[in-house]
DSSP file (Angstrom, degrees, kcal/mol; ACC not computed):
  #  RESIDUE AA STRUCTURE BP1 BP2  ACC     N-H-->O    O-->H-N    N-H-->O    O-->H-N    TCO  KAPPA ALPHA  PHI   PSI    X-CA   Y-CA   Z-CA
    1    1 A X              0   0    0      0, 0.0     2,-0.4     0, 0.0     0, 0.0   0.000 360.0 360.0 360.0 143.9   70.4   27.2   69.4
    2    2 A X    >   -     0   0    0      1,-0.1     3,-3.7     2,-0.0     5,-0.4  -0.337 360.0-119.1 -66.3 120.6   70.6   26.4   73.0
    3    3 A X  T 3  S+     0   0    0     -2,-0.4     4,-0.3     1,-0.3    -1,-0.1   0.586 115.9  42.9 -57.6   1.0   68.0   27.8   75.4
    4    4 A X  T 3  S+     0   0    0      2,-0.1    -1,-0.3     3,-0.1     4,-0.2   0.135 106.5  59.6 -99.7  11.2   69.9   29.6   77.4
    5    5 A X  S X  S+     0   0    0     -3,-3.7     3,-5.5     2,-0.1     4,-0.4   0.745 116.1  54.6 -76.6 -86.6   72.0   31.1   74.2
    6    6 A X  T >> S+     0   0    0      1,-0.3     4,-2.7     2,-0.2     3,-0.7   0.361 103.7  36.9  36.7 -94.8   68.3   32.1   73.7
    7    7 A X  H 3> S+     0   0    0     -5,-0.4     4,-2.7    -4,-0.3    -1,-0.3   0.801 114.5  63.2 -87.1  -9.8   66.8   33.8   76.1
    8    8 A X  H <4 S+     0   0    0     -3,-5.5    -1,-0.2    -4,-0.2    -2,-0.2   0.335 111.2  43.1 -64.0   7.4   70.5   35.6   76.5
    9    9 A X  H <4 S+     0   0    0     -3,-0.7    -2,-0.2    -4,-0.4    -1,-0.2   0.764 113.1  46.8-108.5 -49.6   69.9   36.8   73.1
   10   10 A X  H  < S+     0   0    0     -4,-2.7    -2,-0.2    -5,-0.2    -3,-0.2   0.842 128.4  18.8 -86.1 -23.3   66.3   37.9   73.3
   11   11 A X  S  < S-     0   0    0     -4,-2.7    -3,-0.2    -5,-0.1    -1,-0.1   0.938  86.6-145.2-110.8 -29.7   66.6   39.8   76.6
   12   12 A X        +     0   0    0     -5,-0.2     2,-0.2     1,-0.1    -4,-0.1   0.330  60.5   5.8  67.4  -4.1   70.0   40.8   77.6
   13   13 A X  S    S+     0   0    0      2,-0.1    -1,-0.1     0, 0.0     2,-0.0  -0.765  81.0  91.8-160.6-161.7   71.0   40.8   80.4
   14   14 A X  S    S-     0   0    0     -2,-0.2     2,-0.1    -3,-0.1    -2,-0.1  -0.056  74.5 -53.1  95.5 168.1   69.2   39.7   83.6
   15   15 A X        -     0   0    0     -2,-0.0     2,-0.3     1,-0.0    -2,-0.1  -0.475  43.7-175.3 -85.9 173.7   69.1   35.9   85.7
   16   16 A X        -     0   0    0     -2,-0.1     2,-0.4     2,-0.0    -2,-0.0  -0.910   5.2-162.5-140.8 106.3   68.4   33.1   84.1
   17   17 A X        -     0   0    0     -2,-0.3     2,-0.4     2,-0.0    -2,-0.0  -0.885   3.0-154.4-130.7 151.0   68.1   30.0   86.0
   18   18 A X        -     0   0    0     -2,-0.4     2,-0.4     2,-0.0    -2,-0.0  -0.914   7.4-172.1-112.3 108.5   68.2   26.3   84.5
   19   19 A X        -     0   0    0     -2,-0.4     2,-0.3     2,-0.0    -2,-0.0  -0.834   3.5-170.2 -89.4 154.9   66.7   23.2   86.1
   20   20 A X        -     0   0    0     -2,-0.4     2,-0.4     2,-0.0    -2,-0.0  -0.805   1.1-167.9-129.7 109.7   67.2   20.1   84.8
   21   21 A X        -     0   0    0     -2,-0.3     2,-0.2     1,-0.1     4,-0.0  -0.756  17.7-129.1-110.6 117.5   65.4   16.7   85.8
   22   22 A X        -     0   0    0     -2,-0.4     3,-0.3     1,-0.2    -1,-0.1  -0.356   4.2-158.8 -24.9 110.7   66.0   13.4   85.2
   23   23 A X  S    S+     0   0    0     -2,-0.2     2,-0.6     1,-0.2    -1,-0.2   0.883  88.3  62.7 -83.7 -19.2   63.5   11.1   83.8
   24   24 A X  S    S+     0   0    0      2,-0.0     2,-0.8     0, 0.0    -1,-0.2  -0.575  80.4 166.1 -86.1  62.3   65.2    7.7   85.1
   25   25 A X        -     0   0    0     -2,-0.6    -4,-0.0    -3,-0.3    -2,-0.0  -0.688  38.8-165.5 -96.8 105.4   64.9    8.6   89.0
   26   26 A X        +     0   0    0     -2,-0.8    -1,-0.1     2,-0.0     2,-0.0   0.823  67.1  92.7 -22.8 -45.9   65.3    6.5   91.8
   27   27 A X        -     0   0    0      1,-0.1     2,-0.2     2,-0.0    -2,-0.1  -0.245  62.8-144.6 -77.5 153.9   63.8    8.9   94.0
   28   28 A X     >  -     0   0    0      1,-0.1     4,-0.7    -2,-0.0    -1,-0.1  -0.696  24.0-115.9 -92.5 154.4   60.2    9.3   95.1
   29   29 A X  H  > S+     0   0    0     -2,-0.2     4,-1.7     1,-0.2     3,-0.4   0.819 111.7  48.0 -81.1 -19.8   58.4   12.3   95.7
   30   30 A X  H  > S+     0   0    0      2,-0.2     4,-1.5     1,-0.2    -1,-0.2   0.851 101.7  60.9 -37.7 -46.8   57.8   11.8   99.1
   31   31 A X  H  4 S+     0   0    0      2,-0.2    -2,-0.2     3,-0.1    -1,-0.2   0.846 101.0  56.1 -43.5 -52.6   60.9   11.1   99.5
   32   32 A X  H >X S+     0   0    0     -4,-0.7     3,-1.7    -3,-0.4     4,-1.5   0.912 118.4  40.6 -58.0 -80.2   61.6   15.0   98.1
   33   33 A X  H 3X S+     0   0    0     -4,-1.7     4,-1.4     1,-0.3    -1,-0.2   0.621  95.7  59.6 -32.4 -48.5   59.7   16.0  100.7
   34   34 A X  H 3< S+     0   0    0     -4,-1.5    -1,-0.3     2,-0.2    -2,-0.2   0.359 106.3  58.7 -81.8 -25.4   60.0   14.5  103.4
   35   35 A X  H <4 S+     0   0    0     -3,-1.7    -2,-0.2    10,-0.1    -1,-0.1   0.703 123.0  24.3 -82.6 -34.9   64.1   15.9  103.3
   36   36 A X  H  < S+     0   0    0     -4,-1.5     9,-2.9     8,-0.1     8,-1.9   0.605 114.4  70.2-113.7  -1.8   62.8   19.6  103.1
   37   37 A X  E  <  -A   43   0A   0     -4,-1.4     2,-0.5     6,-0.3     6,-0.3  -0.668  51.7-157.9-121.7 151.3   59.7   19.7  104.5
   38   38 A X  E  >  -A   42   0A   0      4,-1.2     4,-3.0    -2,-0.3     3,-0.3  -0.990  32.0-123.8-138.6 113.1   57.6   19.4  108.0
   39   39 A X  T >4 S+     0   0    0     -2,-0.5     3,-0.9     1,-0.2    -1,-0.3   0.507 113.7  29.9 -39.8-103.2   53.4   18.4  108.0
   40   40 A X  T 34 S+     0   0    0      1,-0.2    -1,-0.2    -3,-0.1    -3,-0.0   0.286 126.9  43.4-123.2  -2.4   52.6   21.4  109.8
   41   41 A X  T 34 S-     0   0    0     -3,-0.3     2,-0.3     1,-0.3    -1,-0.2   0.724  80.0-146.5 -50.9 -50.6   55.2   23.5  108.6
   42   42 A X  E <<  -A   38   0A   0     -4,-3.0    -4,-1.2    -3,-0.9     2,-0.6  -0.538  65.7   0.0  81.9-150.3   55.8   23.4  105.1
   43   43 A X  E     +A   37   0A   0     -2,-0.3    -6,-0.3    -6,-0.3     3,-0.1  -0.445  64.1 153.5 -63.6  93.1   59.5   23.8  103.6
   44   44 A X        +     0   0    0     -8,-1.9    32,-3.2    -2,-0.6    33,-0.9   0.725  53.2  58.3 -82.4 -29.7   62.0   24.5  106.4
   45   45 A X  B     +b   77   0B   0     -9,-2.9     2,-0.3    30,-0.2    33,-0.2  -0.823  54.3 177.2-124.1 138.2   65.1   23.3  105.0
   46   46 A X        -     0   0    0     31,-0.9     2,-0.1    -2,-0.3    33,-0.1  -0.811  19.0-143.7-142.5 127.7   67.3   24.0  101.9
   47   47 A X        -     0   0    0     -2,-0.3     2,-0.4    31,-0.2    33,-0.2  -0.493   9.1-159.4 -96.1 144.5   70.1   23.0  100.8
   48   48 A X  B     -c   80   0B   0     31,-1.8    33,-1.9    -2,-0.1     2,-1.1  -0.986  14.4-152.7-153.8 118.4   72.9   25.4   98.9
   49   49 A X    >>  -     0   0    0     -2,-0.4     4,-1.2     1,-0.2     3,-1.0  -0.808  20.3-167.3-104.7  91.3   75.7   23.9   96.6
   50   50 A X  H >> S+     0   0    0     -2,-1.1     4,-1.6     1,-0.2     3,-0.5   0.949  81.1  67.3 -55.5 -38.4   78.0   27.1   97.5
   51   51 A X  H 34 S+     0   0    0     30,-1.1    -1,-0.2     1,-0.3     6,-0.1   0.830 107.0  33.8 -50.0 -37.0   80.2   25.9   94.6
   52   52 A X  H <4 S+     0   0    0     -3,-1.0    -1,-0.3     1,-0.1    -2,-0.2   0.668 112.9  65.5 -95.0 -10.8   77.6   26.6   92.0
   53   53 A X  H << S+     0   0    0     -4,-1.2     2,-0.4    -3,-0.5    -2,-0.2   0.683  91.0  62.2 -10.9 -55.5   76.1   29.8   93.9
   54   54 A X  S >< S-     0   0    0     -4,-1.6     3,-3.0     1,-0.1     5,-0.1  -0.772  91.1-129.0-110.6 128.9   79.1   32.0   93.7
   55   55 A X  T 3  S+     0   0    0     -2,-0.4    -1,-0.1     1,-0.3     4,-0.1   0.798 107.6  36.7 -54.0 -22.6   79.9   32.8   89.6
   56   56 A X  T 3  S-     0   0    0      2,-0.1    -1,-0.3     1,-0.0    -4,-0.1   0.347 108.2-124.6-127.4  19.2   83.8   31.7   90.0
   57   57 A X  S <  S+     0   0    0     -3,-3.0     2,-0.6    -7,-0.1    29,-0.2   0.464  86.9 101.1  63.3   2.4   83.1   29.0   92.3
   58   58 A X        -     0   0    0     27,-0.1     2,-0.7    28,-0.1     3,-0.3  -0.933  66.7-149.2-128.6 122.3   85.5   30.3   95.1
   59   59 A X        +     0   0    0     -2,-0.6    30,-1.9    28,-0.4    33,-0.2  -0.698  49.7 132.8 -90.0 115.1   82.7   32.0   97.7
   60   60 A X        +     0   0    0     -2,-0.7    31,-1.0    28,-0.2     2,-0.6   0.563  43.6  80.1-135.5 -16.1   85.4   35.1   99.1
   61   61 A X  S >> S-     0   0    0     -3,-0.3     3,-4.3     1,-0.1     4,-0.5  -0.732  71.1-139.5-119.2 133.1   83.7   38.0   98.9
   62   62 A X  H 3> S+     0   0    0     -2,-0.6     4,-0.8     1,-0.3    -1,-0.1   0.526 110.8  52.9 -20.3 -30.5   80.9   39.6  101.4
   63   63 A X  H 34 S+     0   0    0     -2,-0.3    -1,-0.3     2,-0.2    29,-0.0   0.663 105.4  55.3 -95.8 -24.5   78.8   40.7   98.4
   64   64 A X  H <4 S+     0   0    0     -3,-4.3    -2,-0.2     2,-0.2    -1,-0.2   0.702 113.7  39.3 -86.3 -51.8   79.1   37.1   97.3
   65   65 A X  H  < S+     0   0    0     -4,-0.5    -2,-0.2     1,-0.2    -3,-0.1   0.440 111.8  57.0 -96.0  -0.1   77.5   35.8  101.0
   66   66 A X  S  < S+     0   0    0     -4,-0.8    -2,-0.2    -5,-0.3    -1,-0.2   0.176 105.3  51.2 -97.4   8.4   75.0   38.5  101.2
   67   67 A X  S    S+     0   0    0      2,-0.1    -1,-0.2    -5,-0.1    -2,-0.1   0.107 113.7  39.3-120.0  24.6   73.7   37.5   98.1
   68   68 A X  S    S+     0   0    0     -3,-0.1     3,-0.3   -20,-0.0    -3,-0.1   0.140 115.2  55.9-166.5 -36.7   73.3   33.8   98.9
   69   69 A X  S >  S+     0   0    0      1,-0.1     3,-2.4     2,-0.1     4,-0.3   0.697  85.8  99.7 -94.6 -26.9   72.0   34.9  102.8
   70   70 A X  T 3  S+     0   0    0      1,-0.3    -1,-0.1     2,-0.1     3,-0.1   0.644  93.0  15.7 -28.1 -36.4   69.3   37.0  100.9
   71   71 A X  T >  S+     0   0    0     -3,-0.3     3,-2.0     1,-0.1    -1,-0.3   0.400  99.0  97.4-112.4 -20.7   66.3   34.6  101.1
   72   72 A X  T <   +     0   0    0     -3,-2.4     3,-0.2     1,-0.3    -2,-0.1   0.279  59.1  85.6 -89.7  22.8   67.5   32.2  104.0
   73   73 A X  T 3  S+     0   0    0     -4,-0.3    -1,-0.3     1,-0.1    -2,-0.1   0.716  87.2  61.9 -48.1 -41.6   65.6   34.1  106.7
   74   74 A X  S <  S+     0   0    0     -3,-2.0     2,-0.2    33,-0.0    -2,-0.2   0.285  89.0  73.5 -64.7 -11.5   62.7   31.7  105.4
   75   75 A X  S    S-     0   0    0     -3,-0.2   -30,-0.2     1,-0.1     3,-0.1  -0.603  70.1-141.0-106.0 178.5   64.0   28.4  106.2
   76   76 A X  S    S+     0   0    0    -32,-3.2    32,-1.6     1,-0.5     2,-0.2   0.764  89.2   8.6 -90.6 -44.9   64.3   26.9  109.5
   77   77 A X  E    S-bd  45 108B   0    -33,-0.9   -31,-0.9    30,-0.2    -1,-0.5  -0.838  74.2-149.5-144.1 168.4   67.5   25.2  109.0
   78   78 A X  E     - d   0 109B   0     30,-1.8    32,-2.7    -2,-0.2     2,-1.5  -0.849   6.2-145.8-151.0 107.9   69.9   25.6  106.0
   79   79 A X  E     - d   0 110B   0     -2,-0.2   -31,-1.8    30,-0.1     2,-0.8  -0.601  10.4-162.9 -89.0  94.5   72.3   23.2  104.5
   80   80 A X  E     -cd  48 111B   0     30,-1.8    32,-1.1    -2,-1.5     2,-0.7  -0.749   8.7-162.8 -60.3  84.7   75.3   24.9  103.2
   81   81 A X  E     + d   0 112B   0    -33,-1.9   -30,-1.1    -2,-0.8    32,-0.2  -0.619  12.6 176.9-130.9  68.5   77.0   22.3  100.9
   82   82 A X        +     0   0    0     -2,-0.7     2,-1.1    30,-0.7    33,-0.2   0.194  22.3 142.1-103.6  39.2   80.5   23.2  100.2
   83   83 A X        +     0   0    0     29,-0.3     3,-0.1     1,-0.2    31,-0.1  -0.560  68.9  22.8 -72.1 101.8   81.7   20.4   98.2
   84   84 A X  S    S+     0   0    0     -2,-1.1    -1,-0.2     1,-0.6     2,-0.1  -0.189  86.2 120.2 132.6 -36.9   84.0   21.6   95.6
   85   85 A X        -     0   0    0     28,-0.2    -1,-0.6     1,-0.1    30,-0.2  -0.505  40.1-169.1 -76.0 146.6   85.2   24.8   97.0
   86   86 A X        +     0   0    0      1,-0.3    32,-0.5   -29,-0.2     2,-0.5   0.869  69.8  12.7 -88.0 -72.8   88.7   24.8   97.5
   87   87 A X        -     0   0    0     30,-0.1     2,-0.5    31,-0.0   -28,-0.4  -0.909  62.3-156.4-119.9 150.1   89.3   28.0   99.5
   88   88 A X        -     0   0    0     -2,-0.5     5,-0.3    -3,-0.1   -28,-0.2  -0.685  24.9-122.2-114.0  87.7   86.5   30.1  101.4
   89   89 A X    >>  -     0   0    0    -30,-1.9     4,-1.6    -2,-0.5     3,-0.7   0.215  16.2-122.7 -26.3 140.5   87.3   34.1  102.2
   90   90 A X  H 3> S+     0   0    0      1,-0.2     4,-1.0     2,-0.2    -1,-0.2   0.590 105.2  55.2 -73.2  -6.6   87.3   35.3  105.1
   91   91 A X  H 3> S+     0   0    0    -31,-1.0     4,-2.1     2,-0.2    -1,-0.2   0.588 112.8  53.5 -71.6 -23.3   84.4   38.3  104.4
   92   92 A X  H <> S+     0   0    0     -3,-0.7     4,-0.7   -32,-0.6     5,-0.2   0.859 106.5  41.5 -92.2 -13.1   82.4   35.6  103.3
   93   93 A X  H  X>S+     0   0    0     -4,-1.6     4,-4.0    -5,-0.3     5,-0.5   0.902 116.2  53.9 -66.9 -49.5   82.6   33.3  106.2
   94   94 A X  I  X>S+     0   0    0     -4,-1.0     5,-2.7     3,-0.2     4,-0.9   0.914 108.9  50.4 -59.5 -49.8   82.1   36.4  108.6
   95   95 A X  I  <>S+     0   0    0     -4,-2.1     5,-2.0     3,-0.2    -1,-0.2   0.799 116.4  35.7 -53.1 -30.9   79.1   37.4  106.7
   96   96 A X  I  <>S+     0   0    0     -4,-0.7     5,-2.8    -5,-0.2    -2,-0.2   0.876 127.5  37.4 -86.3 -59.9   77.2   34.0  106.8
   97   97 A X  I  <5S+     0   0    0     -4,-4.0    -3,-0.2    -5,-0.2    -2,-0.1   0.764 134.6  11.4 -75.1 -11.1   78.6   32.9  110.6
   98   98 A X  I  XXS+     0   0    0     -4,-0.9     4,-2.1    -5,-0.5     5,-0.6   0.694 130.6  39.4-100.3 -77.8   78.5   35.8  112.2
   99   99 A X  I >><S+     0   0    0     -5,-2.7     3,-2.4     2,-0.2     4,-2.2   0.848 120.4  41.0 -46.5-101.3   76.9   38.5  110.6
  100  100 A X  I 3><S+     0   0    0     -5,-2.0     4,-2.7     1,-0.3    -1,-0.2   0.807 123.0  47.4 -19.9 -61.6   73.6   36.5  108.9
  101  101 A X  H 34<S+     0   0    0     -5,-2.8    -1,-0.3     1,-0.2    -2,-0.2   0.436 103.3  52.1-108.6  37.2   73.4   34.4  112.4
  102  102 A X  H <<5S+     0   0    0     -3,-2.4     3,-0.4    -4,-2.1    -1,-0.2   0.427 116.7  43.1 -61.5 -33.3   73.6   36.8  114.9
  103  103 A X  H  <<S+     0   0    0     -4,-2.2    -2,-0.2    -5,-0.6    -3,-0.2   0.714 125.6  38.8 -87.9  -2.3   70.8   38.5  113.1
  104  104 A X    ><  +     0   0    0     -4,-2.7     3,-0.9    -5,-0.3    -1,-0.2  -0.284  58.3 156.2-174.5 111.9   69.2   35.3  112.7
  105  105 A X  T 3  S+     0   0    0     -3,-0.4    -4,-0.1     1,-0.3     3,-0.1  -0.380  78.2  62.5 -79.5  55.6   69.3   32.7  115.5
  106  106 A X  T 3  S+     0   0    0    -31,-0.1     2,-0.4   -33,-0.0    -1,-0.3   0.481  84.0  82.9-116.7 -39.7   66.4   31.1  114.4
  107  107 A X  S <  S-     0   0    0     -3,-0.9     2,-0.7    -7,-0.2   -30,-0.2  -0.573  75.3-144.9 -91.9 132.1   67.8   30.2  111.4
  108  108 A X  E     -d   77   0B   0    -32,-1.6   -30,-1.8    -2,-0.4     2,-0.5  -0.863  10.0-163.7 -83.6 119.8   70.2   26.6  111.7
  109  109 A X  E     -d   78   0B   0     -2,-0.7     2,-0.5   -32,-0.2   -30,-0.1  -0.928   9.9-180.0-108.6 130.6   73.3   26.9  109.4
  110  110 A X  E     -d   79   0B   0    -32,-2.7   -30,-1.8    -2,-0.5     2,-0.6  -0.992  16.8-157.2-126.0 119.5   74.7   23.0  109.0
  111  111 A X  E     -d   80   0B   0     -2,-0.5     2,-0.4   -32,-0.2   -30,-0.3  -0.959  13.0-165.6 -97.9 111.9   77.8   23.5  106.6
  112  112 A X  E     +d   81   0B   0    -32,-1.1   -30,-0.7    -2,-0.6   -29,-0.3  -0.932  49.7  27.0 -79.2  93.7   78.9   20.5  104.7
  113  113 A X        -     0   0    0     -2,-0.4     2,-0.5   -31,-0.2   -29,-0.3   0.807  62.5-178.9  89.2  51.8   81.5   19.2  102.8
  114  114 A X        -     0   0    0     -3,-0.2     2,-0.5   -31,-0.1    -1,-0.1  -0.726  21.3-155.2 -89.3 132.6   84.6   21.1  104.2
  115  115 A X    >>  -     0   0    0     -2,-0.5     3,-1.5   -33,-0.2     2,-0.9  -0.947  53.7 -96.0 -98.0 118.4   88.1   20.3  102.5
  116  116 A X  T 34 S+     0   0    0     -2,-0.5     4,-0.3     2,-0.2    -2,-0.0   0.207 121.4  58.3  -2.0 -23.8   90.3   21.4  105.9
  117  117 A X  T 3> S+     0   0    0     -2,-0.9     4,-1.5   -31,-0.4    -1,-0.2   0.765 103.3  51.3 -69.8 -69.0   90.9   24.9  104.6
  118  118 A X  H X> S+     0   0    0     -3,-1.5     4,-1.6   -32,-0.5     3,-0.7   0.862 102.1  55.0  -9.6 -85.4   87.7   25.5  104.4
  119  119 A X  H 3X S+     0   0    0     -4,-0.9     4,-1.7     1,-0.2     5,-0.2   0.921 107.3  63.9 -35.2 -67.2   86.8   24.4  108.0
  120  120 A X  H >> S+     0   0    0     -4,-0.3     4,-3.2     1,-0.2     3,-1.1   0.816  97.4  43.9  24.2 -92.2   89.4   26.9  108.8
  121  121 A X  H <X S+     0   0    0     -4,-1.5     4,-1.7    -3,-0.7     5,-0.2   0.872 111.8  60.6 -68.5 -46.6   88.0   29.7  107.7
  122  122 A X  H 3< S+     0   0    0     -4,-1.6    -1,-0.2     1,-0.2    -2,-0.2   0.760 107.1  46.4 -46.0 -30.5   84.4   28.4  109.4
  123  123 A X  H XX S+     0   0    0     -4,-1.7     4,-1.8    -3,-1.1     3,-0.6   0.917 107.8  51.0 -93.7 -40.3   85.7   28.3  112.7
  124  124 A X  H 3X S+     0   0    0     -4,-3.2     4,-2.1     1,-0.3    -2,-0.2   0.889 116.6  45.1 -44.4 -34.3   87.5   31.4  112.7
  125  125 A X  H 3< S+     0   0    0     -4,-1.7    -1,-0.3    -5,-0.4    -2,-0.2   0.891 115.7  42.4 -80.0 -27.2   84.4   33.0  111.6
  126  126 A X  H <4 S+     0   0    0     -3,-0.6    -1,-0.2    -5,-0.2    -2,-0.2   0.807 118.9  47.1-108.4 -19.1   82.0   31.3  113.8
  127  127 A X  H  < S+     0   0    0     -4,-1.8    -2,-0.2     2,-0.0    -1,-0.2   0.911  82.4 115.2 -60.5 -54.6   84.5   31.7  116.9
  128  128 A X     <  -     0   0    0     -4,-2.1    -3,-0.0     1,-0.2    -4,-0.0   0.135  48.0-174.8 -37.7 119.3   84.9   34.9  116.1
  129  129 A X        +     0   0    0      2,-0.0    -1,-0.2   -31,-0.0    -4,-0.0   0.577  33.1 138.4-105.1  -0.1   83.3   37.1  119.1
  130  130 A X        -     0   0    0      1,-0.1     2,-0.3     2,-0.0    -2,-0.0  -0.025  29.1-176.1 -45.6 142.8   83.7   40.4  117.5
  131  131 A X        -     0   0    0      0, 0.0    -1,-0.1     0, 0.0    -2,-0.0  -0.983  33.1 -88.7-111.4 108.1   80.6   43.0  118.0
  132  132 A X        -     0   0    0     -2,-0.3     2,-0.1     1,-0.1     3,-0.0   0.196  47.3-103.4 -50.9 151.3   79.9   46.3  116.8
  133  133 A X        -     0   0    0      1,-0.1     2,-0.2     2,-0.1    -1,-0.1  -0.245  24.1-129.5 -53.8 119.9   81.1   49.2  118.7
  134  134 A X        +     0   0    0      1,-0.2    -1,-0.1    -2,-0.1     3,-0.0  -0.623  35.4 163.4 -78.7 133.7   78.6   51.4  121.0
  135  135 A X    >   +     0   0    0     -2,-0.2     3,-1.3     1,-0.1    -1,-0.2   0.192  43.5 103.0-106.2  18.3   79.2   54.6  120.0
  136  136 A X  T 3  S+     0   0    0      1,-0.3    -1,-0.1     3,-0.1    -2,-0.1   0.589  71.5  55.1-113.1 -12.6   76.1   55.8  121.5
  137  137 A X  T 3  S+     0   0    0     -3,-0.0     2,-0.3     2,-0.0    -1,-0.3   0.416  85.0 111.5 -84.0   1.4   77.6   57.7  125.1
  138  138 A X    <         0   0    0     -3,-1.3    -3,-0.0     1,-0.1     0, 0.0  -0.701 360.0 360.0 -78.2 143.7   80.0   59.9  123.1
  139  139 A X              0   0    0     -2,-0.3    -1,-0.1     0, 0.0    -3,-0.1   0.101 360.0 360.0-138.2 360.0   79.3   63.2  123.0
């Protein structure tokens, strides 16, 4: 039986995540480093293969990019790696370019690997000036 039939068996629900590692690798670990990492920093950068992120591989809905944005306060910069996706929603686009960095400019989002559609939907979202509304002199 497979190890992730497994451990689906023995707990039932919950994540499960699978790494898997070459043993023939060209790369060094320095190397490894040296892409995510800063001497006096530590781990600034990570990179995120939205295609395998989102469970049906097409990232459309907000629930979908707030679950992805969860953690990525913690980097410095964040490589969003969107090779494979076809089309990208527009709740989810708003949530990552807008939403996620207006509440945090600190954080660099570098998006990658746009099919034209895709880039689309990025620019509207990151163009996009909309703010919420002050409601806060009505009476």
């Amino acid at each position: 039986m497979h190890r992730i039939d497994y451990t689906l068996k023995c707990t039932g629900k919950g994540t499960v995540v699978v790494m898997q590692i070459e043993n023939e690798t060209r790369k060094d670990i320095a190397e490894i480093f040296d892409e995510y990492s800063d001497i006096d920093s530590g781990i600034i950068r990570t990179r995120i293969p939205v295609y395998e992120a989102c469970l049906d591989h097409d990232p459309v809905a907000r629930s979908q990019a707030r679950r992805i944005c969860s953690r990525l306060s913690s980097f410095e910069e964040v490589i969003l790696d969107f090779d494979k996706v076809d089309i990208m929603g527009q709740g989810f686009a708003d949530e990552i370019f807008r939403v996620f960095q207006n509440s945090h400019p600190d954080v660099t989002l570098t998006p990658v690997g746009m099919n034209p559609f895709v880039r689309k939907m990025y620019l509207h979202a990151k163009n996009n000036k909309v703010t919420a509304p002050d409601y806060s002199d009505m009476r």
